[in-house]
Each structure stands twice: as structure tokens, then as C-alpha cells.
TIVEX-581495 format. One record per residue (C-alpha): residue number from 1; residue in three letters; z, y, x. Coordinates in Angstrom, 3 decimals. Layout:
<nodes>
NODE   nr  rest         Z         Y         X
NODE  NUM   ALA         Z         Y         X
...
</nodes>
This chain:
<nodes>
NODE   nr  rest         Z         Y         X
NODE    1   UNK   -26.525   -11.006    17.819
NODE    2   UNK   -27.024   -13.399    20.216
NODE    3   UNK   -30.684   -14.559    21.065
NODE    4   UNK   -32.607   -17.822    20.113
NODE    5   UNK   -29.831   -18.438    17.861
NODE    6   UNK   -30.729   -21.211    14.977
NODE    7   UNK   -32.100   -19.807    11.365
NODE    8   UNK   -30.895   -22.558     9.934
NODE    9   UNK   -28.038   -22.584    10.578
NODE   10   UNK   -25.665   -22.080     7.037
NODE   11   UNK   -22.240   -20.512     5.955
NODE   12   UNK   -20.907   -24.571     6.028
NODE   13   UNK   -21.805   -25.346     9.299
NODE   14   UNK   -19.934   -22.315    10.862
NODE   15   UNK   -16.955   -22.428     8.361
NODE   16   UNK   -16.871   -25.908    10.437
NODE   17   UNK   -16.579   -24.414    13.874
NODE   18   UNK   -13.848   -21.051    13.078
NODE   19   UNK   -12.086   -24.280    11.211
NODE   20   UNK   -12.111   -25.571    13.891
NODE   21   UNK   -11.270   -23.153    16.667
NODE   22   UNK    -8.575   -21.026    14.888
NODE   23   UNK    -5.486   -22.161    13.296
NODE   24   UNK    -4.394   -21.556     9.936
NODE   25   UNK    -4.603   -24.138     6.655
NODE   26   UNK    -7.923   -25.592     6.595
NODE   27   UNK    -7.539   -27.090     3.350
NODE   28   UNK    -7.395   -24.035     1.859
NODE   29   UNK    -9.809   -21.546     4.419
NODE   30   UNK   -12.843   -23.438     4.230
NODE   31   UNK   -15.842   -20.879     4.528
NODE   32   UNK   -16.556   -18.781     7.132
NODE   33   UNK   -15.632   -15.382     5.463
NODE   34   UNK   -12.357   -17.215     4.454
NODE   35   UNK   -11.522   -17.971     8.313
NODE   36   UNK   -12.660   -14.560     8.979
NODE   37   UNK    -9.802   -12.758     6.869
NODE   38   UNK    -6.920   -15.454     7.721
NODE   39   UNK    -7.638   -14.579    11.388
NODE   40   UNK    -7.705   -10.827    10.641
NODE   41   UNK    -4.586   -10.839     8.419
NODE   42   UNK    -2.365   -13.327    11.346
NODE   43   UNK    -3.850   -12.173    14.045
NODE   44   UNK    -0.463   -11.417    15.200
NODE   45   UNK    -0.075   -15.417    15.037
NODE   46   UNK    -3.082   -16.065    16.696
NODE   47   UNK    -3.613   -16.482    20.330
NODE   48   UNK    -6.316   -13.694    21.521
NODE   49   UNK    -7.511   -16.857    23.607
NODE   50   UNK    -8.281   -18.468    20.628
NODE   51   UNK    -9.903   -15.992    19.135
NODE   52   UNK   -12.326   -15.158    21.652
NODE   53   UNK   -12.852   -18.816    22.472
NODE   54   UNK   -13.693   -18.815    18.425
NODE   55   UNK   -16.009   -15.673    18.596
NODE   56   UNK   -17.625   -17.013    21.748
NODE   57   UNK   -18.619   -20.595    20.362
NODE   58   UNK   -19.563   -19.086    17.040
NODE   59   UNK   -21.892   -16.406    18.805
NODE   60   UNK   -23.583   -19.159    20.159
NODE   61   UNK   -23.838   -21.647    18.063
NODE   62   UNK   -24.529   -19.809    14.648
NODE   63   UNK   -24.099   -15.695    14.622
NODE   64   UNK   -27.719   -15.126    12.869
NODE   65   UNK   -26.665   -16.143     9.043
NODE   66   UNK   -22.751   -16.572     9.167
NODE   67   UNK   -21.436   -13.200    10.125
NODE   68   UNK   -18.354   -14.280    12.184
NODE   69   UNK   -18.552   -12.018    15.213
NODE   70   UNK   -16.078   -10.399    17.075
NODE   71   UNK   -15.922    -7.440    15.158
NODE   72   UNK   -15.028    -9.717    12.211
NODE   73   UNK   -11.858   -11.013    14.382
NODE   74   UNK   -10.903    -8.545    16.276
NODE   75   UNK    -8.449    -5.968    14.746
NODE   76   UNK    -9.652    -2.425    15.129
NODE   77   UNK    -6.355    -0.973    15.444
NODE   78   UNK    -2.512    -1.376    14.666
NODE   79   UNK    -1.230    -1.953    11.261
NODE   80   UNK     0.901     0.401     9.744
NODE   81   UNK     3.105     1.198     6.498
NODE   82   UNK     3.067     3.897     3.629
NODE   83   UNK     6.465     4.620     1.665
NODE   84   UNK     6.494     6.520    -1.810
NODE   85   UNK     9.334     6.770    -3.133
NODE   86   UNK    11.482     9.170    -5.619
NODE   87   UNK    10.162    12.313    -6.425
NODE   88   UNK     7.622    11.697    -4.821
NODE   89   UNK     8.858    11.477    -0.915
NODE   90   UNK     6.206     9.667     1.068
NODE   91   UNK     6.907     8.119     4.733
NODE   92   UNK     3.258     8.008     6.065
NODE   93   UNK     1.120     5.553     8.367
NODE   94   UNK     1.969     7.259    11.254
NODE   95   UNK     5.330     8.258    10.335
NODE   96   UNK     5.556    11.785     9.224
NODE   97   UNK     7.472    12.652     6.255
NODE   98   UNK     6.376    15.071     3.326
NODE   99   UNK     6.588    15.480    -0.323
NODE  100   UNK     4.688    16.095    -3.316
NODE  101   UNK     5.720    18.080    -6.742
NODE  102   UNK     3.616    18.504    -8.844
NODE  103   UNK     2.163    16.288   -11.918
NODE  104   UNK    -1.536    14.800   -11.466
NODE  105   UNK    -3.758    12.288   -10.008
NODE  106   UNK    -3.647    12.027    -5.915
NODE  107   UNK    -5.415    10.299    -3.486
NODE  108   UNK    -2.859     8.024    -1.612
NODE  109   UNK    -5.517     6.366     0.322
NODE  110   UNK    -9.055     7.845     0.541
NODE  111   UNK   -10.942     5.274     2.829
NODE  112   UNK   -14.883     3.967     2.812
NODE  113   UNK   -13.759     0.557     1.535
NODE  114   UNK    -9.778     0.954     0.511
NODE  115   UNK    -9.175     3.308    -2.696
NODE  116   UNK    -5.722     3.632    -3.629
NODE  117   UNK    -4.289     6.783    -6.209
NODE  118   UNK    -1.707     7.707    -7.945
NODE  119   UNK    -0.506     9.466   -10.790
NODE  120   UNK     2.873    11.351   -10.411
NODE  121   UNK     4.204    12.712   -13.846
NODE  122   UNK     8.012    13.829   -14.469
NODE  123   UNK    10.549    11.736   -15.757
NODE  124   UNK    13.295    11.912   -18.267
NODE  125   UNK    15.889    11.979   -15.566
NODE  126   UNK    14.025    14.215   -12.666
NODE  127   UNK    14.165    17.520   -14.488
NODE  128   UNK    10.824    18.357   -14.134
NODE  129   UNK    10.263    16.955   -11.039
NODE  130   UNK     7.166    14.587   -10.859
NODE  131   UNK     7.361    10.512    -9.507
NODE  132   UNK     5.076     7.933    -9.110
NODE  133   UNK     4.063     6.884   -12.537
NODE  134   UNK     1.214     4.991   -11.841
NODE  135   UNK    -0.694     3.159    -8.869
NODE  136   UNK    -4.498     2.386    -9.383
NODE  137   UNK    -5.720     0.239    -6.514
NODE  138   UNK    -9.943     0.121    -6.459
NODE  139   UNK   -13.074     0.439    -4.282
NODE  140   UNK   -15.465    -1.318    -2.326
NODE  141   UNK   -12.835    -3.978    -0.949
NODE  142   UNK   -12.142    -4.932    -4.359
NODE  143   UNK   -15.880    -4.951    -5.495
NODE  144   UNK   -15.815    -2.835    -8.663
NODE  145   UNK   -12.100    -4.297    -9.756
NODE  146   UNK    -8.994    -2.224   -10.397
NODE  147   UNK    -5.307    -2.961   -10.256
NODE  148   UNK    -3.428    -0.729   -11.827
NODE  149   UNK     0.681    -1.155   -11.749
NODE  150   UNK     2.864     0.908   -13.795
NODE  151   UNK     6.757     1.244   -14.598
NODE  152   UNK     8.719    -0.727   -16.947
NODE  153   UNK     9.409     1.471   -19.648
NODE  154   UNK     5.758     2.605   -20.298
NODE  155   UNK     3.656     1.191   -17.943
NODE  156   UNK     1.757    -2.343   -17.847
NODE  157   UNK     0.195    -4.167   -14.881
NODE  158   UNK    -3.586    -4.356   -15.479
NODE  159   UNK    -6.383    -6.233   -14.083
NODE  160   UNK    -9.755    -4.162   -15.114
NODE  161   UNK    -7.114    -2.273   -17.834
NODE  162   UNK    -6.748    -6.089   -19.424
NODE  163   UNK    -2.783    -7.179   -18.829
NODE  164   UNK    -1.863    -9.506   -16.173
NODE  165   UNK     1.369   -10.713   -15.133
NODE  166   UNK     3.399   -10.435   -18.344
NODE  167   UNK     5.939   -13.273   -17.671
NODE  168   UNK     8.569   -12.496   -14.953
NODE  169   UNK     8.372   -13.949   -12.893
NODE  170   UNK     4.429   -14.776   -12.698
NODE  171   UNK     1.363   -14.998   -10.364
NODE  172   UNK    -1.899   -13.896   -10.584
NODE  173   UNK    -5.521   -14.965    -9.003
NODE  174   UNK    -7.311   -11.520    -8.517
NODE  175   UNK   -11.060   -12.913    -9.321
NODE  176   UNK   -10.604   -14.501    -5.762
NODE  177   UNK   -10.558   -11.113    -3.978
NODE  178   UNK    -6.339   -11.958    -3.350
NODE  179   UNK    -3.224   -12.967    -5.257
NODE  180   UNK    -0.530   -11.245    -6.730
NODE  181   UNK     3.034   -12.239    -7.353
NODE  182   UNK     5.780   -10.568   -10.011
NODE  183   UNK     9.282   -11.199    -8.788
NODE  184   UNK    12.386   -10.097    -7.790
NODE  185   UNK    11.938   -10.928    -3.506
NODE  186   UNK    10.456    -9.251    -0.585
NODE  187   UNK    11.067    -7.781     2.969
NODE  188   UNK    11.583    -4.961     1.733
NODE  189   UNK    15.011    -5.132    -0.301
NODE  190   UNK    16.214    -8.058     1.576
NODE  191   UNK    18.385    -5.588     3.624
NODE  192   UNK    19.545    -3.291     0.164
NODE  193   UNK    22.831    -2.892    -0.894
NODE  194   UNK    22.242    -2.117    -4.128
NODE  195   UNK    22.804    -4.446    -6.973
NODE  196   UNK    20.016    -3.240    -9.695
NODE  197   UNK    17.695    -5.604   -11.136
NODE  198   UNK    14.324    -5.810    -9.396
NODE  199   UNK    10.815    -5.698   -10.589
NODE  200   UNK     8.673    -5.925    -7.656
NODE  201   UNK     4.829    -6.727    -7.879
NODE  202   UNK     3.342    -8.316    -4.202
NODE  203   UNK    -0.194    -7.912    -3.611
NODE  204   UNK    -2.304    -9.504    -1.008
NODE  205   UNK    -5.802    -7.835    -1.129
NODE  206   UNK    -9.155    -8.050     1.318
NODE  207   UNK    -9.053    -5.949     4.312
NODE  208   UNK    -5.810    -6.733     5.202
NODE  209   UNK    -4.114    -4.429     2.613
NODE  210   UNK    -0.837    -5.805     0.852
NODE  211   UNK     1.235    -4.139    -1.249
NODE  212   UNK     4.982    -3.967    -2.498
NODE  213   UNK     5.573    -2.049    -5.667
NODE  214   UNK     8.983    -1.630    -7.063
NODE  215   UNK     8.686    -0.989   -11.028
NODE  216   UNK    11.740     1.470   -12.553
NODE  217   UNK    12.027     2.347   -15.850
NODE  218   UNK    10.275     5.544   -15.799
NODE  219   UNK     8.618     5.200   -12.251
NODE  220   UNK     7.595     2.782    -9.168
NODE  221   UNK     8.706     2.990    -5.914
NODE  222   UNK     4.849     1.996    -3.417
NODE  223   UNK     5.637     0.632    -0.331
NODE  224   UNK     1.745     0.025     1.451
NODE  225   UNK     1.191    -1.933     4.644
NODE  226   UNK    -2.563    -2.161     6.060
NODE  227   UNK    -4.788    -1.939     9.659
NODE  228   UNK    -5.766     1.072    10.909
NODE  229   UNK    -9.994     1.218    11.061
NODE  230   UNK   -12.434     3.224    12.831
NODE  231   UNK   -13.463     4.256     9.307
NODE  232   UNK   -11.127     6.740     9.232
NODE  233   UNK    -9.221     7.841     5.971
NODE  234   UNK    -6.356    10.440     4.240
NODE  235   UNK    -4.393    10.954     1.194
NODE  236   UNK    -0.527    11.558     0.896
NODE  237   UNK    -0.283     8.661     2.966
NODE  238   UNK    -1.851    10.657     5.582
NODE  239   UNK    -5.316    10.166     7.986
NODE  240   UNK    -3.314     7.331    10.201
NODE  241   UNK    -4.787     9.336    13.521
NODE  242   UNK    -1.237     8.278    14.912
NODE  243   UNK    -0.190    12.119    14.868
NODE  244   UNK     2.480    12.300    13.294
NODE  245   UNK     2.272    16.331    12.896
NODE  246   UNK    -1.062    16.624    11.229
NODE  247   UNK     0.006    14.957     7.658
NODE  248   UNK     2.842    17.560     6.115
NODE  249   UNK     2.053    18.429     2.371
NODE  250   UNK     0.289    21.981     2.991
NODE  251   UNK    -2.411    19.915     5.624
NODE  252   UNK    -2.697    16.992     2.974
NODE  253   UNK    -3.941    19.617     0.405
NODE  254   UNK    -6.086    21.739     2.596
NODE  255   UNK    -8.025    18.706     3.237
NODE  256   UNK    -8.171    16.965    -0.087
NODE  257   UNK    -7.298    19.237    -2.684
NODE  258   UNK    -4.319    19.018    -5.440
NODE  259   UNK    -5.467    16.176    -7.115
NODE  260   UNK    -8.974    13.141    -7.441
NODE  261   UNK   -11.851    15.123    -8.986
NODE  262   UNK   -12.038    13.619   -12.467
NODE  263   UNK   -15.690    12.427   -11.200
NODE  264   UNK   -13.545     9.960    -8.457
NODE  265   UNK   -10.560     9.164   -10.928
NODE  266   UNK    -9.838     5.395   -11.735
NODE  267   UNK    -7.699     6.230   -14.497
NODE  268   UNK    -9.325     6.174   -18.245
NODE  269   UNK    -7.283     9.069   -19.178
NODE  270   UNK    -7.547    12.007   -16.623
NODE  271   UNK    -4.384    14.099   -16.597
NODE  272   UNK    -4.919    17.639   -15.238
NODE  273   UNK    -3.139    18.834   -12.371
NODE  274   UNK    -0.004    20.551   -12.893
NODE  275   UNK     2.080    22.810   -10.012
NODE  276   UNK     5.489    22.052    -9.529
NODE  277   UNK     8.608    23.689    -8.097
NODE  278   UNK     9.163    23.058    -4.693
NODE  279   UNK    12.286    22.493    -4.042
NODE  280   UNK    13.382    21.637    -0.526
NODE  281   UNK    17.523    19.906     0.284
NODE  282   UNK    18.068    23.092     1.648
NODE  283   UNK    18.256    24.625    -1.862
NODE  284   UNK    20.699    22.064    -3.138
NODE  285   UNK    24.414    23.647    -2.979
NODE  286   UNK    26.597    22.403     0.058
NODE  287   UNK    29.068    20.298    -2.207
NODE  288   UNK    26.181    18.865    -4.178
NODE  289   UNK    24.498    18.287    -1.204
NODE  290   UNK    27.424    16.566     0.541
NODE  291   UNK    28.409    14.342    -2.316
NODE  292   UNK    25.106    13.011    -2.763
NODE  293   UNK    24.724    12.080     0.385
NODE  294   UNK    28.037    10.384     0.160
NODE  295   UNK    26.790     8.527    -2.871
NODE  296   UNK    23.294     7.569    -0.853
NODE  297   UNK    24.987     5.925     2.062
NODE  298   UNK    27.371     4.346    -0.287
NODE  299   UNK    24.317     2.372    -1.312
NODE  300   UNK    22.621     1.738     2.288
NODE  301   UNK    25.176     2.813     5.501
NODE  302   UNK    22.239     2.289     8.121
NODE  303   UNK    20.214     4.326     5.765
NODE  304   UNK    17.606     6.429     8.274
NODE  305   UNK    17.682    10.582     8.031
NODE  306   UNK    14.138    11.115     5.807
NODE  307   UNK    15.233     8.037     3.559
NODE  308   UNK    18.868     9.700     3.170
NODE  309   UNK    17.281    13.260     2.897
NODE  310   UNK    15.195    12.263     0.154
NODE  311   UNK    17.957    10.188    -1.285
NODE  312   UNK    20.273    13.303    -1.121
NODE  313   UNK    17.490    15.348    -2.876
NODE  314   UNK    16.948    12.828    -5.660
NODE  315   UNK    20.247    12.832    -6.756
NODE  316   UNK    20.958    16.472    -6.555
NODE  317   UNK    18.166    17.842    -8.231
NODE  318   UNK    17.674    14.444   -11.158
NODE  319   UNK    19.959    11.781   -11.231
NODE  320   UNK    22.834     9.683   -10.013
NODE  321   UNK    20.942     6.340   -10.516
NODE  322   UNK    18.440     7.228    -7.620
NODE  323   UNK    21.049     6.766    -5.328
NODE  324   UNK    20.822     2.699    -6.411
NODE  325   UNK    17.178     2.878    -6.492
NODE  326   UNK    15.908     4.938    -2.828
NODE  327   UNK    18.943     2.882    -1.497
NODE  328   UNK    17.000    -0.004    -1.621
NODE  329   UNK    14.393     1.496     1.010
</nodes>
């Protein structure tokens, strides 16, 4: 804090000055904390000038009572993204690729402030192969609130396990603590081939965490983008260390376990952990294996090697129809 700064000086007065001296709509940001997450969610749009111009003047002027210092501004490290997808295959922060077989809750993200879990359960179609049934989204950021997002056959989206977003499409005020959409756009299909009806719930959350979550029938596809903190954290989406060789399945589970202690779990219902086969592509035979590969880049040509591996294995070992589906990531 900066010394012989004013006591009276209030939450108004320097919403005022970051209003002022970073961009974004004013007529919507109009506290302090509010300026405070636009410039930590754009800061990609923001001039660095600007935002220690901003962090300089508010320093002065008002740092005792309103909070906006630097370390409120400035990003503590790169943003990243976390892919689940299929049975489960995950695509982690810092872009390793693993998967997970067996039935149970998981951490996804295990961070001071950010919870995230999952529940993977098998599906009709998988033959006893576990995907992501459920996402529960909690913690600190979210101040005692949980999202949960299920799939479309026996799943609901909940707010506090009360329904939200019934209509499609529909949007939703989380308690002020972000917004979430129900629709059928975002980045991440734009570039898909396939022609499938989509489902997709958008969530833009404190901290800079927004979600994608494509709802299936019988499972979702998570697609999580969010900054990477001195905090530290883990899950199957792996510690985001930016080592890449550090997040494989067996390291995942030597470090958290097989599945949330019930004591942690945000579901009502805990399911106990159940082992699964683990298969790998290598145990799918050749002309399976070539044909469903054939049928994955039908859906997606430009389709990268762990998306068309875990494509390939999807189809092999469940179902045709997740060649549509992974095709869209």
C-alpha cells in the first residue's frame, strides 16, 4: 500500500478513476471490483500502458479501501485450455494427453479458489467404458454456489441443484458472480464438420474461468479455458506447471487419488469409485482401427493426432456416433 493514502476514500470514488483509465463498457463496469475483472479477463485487449498508468494513479490516489492494485490487474500467468471429451480423453492445460476409465467422482480442477469435478459413469453405447456424465463447478470463486451441467437424456442444468436454463435457447444471471448462455454457438464448433444438433452451455465465471460444455444424450463433452495462478492446482486437467510430461493418468492418481473424498464431493449423491478396463488404441484390431479412423477424419480432415486417436478409440471400442460427436473438437 502506498503511504499517506486517504481513509476516506470509498469503492465509488475509485470505480471513477479504473473507469476512467481502462477501457471497456462503463455503463455496465461501474465499481471498482467490476473494472478489476474486465481488465483481468481482456487484458489481452488492454494496453499494458494503460494498465500500469491505471494501477499507478489508483495506488496513489485511493489503494487503502478500494483494493485495485497491481496484483488485481496484472495477470499472473498465461491462460490455458482443458478438453474432456469421449470416454473420457482429456487434452490438459499444458497440453499433455491422458485418459481416464473408470466410473466415479474426479477432481478436474483442484485449485484454492476454482473447484471443478466430475462424474464419469458408462453409457449405453460405450460398453462399459465410463464418460463425462456430470460437471459440478463450485468453490471459493463462486462463494458457496454450484453449477452443475449434465447430459440431455438424464441430466439437468442446476443452479444450487434448483433448474436453470430450461428453454433452449436461454440465459442465465449466476447471482451476479457471471452469466451463462444455452445455445447452439461457440468457438469451439465453428470449425466442425459435423452436422448433429448442438446443446452447448457457455459460462463466464469470476477468476477468469469460462466454460464450454457440449450436452449428448448420455454424456457432455467440457471444454475449460482459465489463467494460470501462482496458487497452484491439479486434477485430470493436470497441475498447469507448463510440463507437459508430469500430467499422464498414473501421475494424476498418485497425486490425487481415484476419485473426491466423499467429505470434498459437490454432488448430493456420492457414487463410489469403480475400476475400469484400460484399454489403450493399440488393443483395437488393425481393420477396426483403420476404419474408424477413416470414419473420424470423415467428420474433421484437419483433425489433430490425440483428437483422432481418441476419436479412433471411441468408435472402436462404443459407437459409430462418436465419430459425429469428438469430430466436433
Amino acid at each position: 500500500r502506498q503511504k499517506g493514502c486517504s481513509e476516506t476514500c470509498n469503492a465509488r470514488g475509485c470505480g471513477d478513476l479504473c473507469n476512467h483509465d481502462v477501457g471497456g463498457p462503463a455503463s455496465e463496469q461501474k465499481s471498482c471490483r467490476e473494472r478489476v475483472s474486465w481488465a483481468k479477463d481482456n487484458s489481452r485487449l488492454v494496453p499494458s500502458q494503460t494498465l500500469t498508468d491505471a494501477v499507478e494513479l489508483v495506488n496513489r490516489e485511493c489503494a487503502c479501501q478500494c483494493a485495485c492494485t497491481e496484483a488485481d490487474f496484472v495477470p499472473q500467468g498465461p491462460r490455458g485450455d482443458c478438453l474432456l471429451w469421449g470416454d473420457p480423453h482429456i487434452n490438459t492445460f499444458d497440453n499433455a494427453a491422458s485418459s481416464f476409465y473408470g466410473e466415479g467422482e474426479v477432481w478436474v480442477v483442484k485449485h484454492p479458489k476454482v473447484h471443478i469435478q466430475a462424474r464419469y459413469l458408462a453409457t449405453p453405447f460405450t460398453n462399459g467404458l465410463a464418460a463425462t456424465d456430470t460437471l459440478a463447478v463450485g468453490g471459493p470463486f463462486l462463494m458457496g454456489h454450484v453449477l452443475k451441467i449434465g447430459p440431455l437424456s438424464s441430466g439437468s442444468i442446476t443452479w444450487d441443484d434448483k433448474p436453470i436454463l430450461t428453454d433452449f435457447p436461454s440465459k442465465f444471471d449466476a447471482s451476479g458472480l457471471g452469466a451463462l448462455a444455452y445455445d447452439d454457438q461457440g468457438d469451439v464448433v465453428e470449425r466442425a464438420h459435423s452436422q448433429l444438433d448442438r446443446h452447448i452451455v457457455h459460462a463466464t465465471l469470476p477468476e477468469g474461468v469460462r466454460l464450454q460444455v457440449m450436452r449428448w444424450e448420455n454424456h457432455i463433452n467440457v471444454l475449460i479455458d482459465m489463467q494460470q495462478t501462482q496458487d497452484g492446482q491439479d486434477g485430470h486437467c493436470g497441475n498447469f506447471n507448463g510440463n507437459t510430461a508430469d500430467d499422464s493418468h498414473d501421475q494424476v492418481v498418485a497425486r490425487l487419488g481415484n476419485s473426491v473424498p466423499q467429505s470434498e464431493c459437490m454432488f448430493r449423491n456420492y457414487l463410489q469409485p469403480k475400476p475400469g478396463k484400460q484399454l489403450t488404441l493399440d488393443d483395437c484390431p488393425e481393420d477396426k482401427r483403420s476404419s474408424a479412423e477413416a470414419a473420424c477424419k470423415q467428420v474433421q480432415p484437419d483433425m489433430d493426432e490425440d483428437i483422432l486417436a481418441g476419436c479412433a478409440f471411441d468408435v472402436c471400442f462404443a459407437d459409430q456416433h462418436y465419430a459425429q460427436q469428438d469430430g466436433i473438437y
